[in-house]
N, C-alpha and C positions, 0 to 999 in steps of 0.2 A: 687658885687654879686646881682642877682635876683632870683626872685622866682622860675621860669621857669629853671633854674639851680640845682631844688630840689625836682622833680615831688612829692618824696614821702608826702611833705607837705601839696600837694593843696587837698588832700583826708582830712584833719584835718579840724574841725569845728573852730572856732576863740574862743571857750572858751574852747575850749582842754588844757588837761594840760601835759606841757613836765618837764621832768626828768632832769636837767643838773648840771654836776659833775664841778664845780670850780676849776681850777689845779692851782691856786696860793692860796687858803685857804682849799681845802682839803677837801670843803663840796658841800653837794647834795642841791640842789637849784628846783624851780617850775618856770615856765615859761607860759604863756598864747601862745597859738601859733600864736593867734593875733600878741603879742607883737613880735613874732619872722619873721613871714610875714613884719609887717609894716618895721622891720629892715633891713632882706635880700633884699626887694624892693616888693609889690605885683604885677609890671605889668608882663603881659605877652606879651605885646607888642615889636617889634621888638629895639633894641636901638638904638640911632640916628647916629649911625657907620654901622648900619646893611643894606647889601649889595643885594639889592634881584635880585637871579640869575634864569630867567624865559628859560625852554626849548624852543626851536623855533623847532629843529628836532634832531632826533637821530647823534651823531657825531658833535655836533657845538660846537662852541667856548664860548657859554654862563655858562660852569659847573661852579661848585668846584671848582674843580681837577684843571682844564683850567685858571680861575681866580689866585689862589694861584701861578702855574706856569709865571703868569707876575707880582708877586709881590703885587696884586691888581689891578692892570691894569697902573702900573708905569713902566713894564719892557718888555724884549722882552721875549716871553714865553721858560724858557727850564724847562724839570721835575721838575713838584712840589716837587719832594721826596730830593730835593737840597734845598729845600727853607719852610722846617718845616715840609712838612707832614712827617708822620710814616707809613710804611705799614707792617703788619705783617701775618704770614700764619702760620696753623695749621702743613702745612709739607711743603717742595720744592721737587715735582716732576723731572720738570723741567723749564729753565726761570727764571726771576729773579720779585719779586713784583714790582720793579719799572718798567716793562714793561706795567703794570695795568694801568697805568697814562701817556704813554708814546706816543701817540698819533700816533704810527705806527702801521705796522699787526707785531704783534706779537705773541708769546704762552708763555702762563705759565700756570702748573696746578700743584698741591700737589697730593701726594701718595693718593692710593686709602683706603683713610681714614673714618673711621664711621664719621660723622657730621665734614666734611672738612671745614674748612672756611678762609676767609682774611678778615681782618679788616684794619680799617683805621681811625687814631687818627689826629685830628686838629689842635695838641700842643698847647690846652687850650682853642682855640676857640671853637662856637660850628656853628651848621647850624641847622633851621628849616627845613627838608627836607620835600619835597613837590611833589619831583619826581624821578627817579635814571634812572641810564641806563646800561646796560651791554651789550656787543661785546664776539663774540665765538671767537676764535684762528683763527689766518691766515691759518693755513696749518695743515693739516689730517682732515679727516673728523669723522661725531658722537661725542661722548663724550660728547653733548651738553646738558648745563643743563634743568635737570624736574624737582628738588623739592626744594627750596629752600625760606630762608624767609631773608629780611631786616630788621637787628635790630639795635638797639641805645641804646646807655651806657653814662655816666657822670662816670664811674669810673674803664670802661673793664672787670665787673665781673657780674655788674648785670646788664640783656640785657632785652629792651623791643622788641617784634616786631612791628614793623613800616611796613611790608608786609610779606604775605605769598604765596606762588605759590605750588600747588599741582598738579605733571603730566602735566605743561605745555609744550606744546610739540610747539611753537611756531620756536624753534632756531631749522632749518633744513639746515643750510648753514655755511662755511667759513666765517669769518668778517663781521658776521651779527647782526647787532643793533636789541635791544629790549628794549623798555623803557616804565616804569611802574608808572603811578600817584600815591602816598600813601598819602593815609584818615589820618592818624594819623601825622597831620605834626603842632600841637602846640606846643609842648616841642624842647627845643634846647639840640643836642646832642655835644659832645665833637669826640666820637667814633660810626662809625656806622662799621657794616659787613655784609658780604654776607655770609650766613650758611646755609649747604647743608642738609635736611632734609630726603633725599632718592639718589637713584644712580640716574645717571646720564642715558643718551639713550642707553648708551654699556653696560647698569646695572653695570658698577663700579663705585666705590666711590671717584673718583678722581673729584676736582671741577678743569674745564678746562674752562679759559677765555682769551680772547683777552685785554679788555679794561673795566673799571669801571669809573660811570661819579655820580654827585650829583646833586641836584638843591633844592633852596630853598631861605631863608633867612639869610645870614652870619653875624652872629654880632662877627663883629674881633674885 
C-alpha cells in the first residue's frame, strides 16, 4: 500500500486524529494520521515496478491499453480486455467495449443516455495519467464528442476529474485522434472513464467512439 493510493489522506495534517473501530476487540481506538501515513507508505513517487508510458503521437504503440495488450511488453499484442483490463459502459448502443482498445476502425457508442460513460478498471493496478487519447468511429459521420470530462477512482464510486472539455468542437472527421495532456496526473488511479457532460455534435446523448488510449506512470 501507499499513500498516493488514498488521496483522501494527504489533505490531513500529521497530528490529526483518526477514529478507528478494532474488529477483533470491539473498540474505538485514536490514531495520529502521521502514524497512518508513515504505515500505508508517504511517498508519492512512482514504484520501482512503475512503467512510464510517454506519448510520441496520436495512435502509437506507447499507451496503456497497448502495453497491457503485450503482457508488459513480454508478448505479441492481442486485446487487453483478454489479459485483465475491465471495460464497462453506462448502456451498449451499439459495438462491443472491447472494440475501445482494439486497435482497429471500429464503433461503439451507448444509448443516448444523460451523463453516458465507459470506464476502465486496471484490476488493482493503477496509472498516474499524464495524458489520454480518444478516436471518433470509423463509419457514419457527427456524433462526435463536445462535452466531456476524464475522471479517476481507487474505488468506482468516488470520481475525481483529471480533465474537463466544454463544447470542444475539435473531432470533425471519421477515425480521428484527439489527445489531451491532464494537469492533475500525481495520484495513481485503479479506474479511470470517459463521462459525457453534455450531447454530443448531433445534440444526443449517445457517447460514440472509435478508440481510447492512456499514458502515464504504471505501477503494476
Amino acid at each position: 500500500m501507499r499513500l498516493n493510493q488514498f488521496p483522501e489522506l494527504t489533505s490531513l495534517a500529521d497530528d490529526d486524529l483518526l477514529v478507528v473501530w478494532h474488529t477483533e476487540t470491539s473498540t474505538v481506538r485514536t490514531i495520529k494520521a502521521s502514524t497512518l501515513k508513515e504505515y500505508i507508505g508517504t511517498s508519492n513517487e512512482e514504484s520501482p515496478s512503475g512503467k512510464i508510458l510517454t506519448i510520441s503521437a496520436s495512435g502509437d504503440s506507447n499507451g496503456l491499453f497497448y502495453w497491457i495488450g503485450t503482457s508488459s511488453g513480454t508478448d505479441t499484442w492481442t486485446n487487453p480486455t483478454g489479459k485483465g483490463l475491465v471495460i464497462e459502459a453506462s448502456s451498449i448502443g451499439s459495438g462491443s467495449v472491447s472494440s475501445l482498445v482494439d486497435r482497429a476502425n471500429s464503433d461503439f457508442y451507448t444509448n443516448s443516455d444523460t451523463n453516458a460513460w465507459v470506464s476502465f478498471y486496471l484490476n488493482g493496478k493503477s496509472l498516474k495519467c499524464n495524458h489520454y487519447s480518444i478516436k471518433t468511429r470509423a463509419s457514419s459521420s457527427d456524433y462526435y464528442p463536445r462535452n466531456w470530462k476524464l475522471q479517476g477512482s481507487n474505488d468506482a464510486n468516488n470520481w475525481v476529474d483529471l480533465d474537463s472539455q466544454v463544447n470542444n468542437t475539435t473531432l470533425t472527421a471519421n477515425s480521428q485522434w484527439l489527445s489531451i495532456p491532464v494537469a492533475n496526473s500525481n495520484v495513481a488511479y485503479t479506474n479511470f472513464r470517459i463521462y459525457m457532460t453534455g450531447n454530443n455534435s448531433s445534440s444526443y446523448g449517445h457517447l460514440v467512439l472509435g478508440e481510447v488510449e492512456l499514458y502515464g506512470t504504471y505501477l503494476e
